[in-house]
N, C-alpha and C positions, 0 to 999 in steps of 0.2 A: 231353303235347304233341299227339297225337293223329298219325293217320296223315297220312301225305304222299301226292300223287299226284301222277305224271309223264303228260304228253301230248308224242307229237312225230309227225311225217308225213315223208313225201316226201323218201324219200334218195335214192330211185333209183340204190344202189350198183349200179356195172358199167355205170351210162352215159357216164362221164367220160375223159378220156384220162388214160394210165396214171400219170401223176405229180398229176396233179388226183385222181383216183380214192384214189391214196395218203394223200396229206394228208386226203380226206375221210371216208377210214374210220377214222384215225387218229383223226381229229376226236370222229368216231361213238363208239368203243371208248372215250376219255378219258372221253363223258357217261354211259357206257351203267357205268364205273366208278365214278362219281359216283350214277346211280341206285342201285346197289346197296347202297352204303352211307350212304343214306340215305332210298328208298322203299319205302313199301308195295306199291304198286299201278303201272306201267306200261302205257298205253293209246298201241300203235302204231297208228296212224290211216292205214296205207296206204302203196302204194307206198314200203317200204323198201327194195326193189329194182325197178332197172329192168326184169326180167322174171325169172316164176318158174315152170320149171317142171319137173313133178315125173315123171322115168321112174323105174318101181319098182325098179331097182337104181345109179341117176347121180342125182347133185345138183352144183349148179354149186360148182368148187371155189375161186372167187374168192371165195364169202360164208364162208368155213370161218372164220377168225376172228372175226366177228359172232358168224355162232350157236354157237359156243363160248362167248363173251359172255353172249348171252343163255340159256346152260343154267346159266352160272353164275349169274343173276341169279336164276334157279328154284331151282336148288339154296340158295342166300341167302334164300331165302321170301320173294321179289316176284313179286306175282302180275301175269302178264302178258297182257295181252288185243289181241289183232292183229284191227283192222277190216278186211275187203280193200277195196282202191282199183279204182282202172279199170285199172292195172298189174297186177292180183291176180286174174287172171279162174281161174288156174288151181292155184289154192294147193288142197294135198292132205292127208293126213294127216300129211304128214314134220316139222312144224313141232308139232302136239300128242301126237305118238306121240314123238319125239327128243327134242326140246327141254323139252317141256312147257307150250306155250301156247297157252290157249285161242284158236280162231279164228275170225271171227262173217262173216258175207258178208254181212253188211245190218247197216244201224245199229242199237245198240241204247243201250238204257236203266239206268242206273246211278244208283245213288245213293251219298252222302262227303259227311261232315260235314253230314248233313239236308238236302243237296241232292239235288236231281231231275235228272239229265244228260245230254243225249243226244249220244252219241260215234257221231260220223258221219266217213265222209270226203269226202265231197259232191260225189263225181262226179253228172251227170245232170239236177242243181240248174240249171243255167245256161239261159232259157231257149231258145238257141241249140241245145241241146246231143240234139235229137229222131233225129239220126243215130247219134249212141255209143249212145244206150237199144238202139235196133235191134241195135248190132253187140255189146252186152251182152249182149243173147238168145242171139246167134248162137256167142260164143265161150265163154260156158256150154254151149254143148249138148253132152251125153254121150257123144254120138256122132261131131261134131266133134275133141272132146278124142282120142277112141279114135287116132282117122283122124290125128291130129297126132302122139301117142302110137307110130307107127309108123314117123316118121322117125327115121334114128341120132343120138343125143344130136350128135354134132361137126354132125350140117348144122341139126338141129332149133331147139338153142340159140342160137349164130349170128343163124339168119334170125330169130328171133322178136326177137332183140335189135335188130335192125335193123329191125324194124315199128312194134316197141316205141317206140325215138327217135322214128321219122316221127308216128307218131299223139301223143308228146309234144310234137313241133314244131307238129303240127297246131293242136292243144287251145291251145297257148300261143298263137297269131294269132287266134284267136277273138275279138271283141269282147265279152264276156262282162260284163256290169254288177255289180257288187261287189254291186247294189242286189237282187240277184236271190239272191243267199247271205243278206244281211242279215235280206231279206222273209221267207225261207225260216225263219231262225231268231227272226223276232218271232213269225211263226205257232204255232212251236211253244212258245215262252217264256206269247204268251196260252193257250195249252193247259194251263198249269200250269207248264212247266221251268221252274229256277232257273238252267239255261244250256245251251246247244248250244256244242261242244266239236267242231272240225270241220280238215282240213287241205285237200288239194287245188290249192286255188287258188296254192300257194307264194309269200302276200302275208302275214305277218304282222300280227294286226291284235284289238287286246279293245278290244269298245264297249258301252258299259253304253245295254241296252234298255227302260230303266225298268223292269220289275219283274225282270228277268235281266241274263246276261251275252253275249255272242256273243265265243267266242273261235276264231280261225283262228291256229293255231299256229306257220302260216310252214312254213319245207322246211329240207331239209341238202343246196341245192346250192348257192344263193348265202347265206344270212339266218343257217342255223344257230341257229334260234329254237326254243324249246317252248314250253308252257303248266305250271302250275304249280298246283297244289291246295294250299294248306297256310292252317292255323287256319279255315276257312271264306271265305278271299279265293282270289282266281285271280289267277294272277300271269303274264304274259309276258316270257319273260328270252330272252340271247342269248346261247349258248354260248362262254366263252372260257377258254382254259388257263393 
């Protein structure tokens, strides 16, 4: 039958009020059961939490049943590969030392069933978006990190989660042209790929670009959508129980 492969983005667990948040992790944990027994391969495309970050002996203990999830999905032999989002500036070792899953901080390139793929999460794409490249620089820097790294996890976590929403609300008013992820991925489809595989935008959406695919896999706050690899089609489905 050959292998299977799962794509999904944009959960932004811990942004929700606590009964929305409930149902949606509940939601998460049902699919993330469903991968396991039955994928090869898992490719999180980003912002699966609303903010993450890592002091070297605190981790937030509202995601503790996910990554439980996801170590069993490891221990199960699904290989799991986490792109960071614009939510992910500060993702550390805790996710491939614990759990076991590789983590990339820039898109990269795969291939499944003889295809050429580029799994992105497509922050930065938008061309609106010359303000976030800046403030990407900014909360990358190593020294910045340090200087944040210094707050107590109870004020540290908190405020970032409350930056976190605003620059979510921000990015969602944006006028942002679909036309602008599309371009982005015929570019690299006439490059050669057989498909760009992308989240962000939390629009669910596969349009065949003459010689590829362009698939946006949708989010887990309102759509509950993925993307789907299997026999050499791409498939977008919607999560239900």
């Amino acid at each position: 039958m050959g292998e299977l492969v799962y794509f999904f983005s944009d959960a932004h667990l811990g942004a929700a009020a606590p009964q929305e948040e409930k149902t949606k992790q509940e939601a998460l944990l049902a699919f993330l059961d469903q991968v396991k027994q039955e994928a090869n391969y898992l490719y999180i495309l980003g912002d699966l939490f609303e903010f993450w970050f890592e002091y070297r002996n605190v981790m937030p203990r509202e995601h503790f049943d996910v990554l439980i999830k996801l170590k069993e999905l490891v221990q199960h032999e699904v290989k799991i590969t986490y792109i960071a989002g614009n939510h992910d500036f500060w993702l550390g070792d805790f996710l491939p030392e614990q759990i076991g899953i590789k983590v990339k901080k820039e898109p990269i390139s795969v291939e499944h069933h003889g295809k050429r793929i580029l799994v992105v999460h497509g922050d930065g794409l938008c061309s609106k978006d010359r303000g976030y490249r800046i403030l990407k620089r900014i909360f990358r820097n190593k020294t910045n990190i340090w200087l944040y790294r210094q707050l107590p996890p109870d004020l540290g976590i908190p405020l970032a989660k409350k930056i976190a929403g605003l620059s979510r609300s921000h990015t969602s008013k944006k006028e942002c042209q679909l036309d602008d992820y599309i371009s982005f991925a015929k570019d690299k489809i006439d490059q050669g790929y057989h498909a760009v595989v992308m989240g962000h935008t939390h629009y669910p959406l596969m349009r065949n670009l003459g010689r590829g695919i362009f698939l946006n896999v949708g989010d887990w706050v309102e759509n509950f959508t993925y993307g789907k690899l299997k026999e050499s089609r791409f498939y977008l489905e919607k999560f239900s129980r």
